[in-house]
C-alpha positions in Angstrom: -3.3 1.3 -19.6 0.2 1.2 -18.9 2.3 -0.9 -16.8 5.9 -0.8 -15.2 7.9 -3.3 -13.5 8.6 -1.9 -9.6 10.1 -3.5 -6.9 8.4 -3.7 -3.5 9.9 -1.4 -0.9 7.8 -2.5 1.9 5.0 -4.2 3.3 3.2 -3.6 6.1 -0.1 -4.9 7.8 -2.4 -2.5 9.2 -5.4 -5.5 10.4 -6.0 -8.9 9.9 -6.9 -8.5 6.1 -5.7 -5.2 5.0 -2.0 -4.0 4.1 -0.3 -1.0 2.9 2.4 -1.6 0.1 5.3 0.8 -0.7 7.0 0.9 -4.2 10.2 2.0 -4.9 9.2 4.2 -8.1 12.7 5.0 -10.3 13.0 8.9 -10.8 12.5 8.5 -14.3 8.7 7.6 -13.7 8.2 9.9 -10.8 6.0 12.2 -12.8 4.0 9.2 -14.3 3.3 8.2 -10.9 1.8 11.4 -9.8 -1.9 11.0 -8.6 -4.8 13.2 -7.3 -6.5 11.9 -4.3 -9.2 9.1 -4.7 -7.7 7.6 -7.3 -6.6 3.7 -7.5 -3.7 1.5 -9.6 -4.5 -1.8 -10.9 -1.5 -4.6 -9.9 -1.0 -7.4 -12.3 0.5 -10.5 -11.7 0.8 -13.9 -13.4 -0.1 -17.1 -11.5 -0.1 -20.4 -13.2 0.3 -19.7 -16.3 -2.7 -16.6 -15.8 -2.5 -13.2 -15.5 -4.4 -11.9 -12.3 -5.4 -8.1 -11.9 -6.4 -6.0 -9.5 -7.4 -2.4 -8.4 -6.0 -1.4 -5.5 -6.5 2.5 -3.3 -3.6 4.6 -2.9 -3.5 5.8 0.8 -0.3 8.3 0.8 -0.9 12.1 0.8 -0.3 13.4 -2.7 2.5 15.8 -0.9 4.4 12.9 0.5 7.4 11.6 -1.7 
């Protein structure tokens, strides 16, 4: 598993305790980031001094840019 640095393009809460997330993804990963529908990508984070992963659904159509 790979991982690339991206910066948060948006945040946006859809209930109480779910959110949708956009990355801004650089052009030179754009293929890297393609995706088929159902699949997920695992977010990793440190905190205190431990790393912290999770899995997360992707909830975009696969035709949307």
């Amino acid at each position: 598993m790979r991982f690339h640095p991206l910066t948060v393009a948006d945040v946006r809460w859809e209930t109480d305790d779910t959110v949708s997330v956009s990355f801004l993804v650089p052009d030179g990963l754009k293929d890297e980031f393609g995706f088929t529908q159902g699949q997920h990508l695992t977010l990793r984070r440190e905190f205190d001094g431990k790393e912290v992963r999770r899995s997360y659904s992707i909830c975009t159509s696969v035709y949307e840019d």
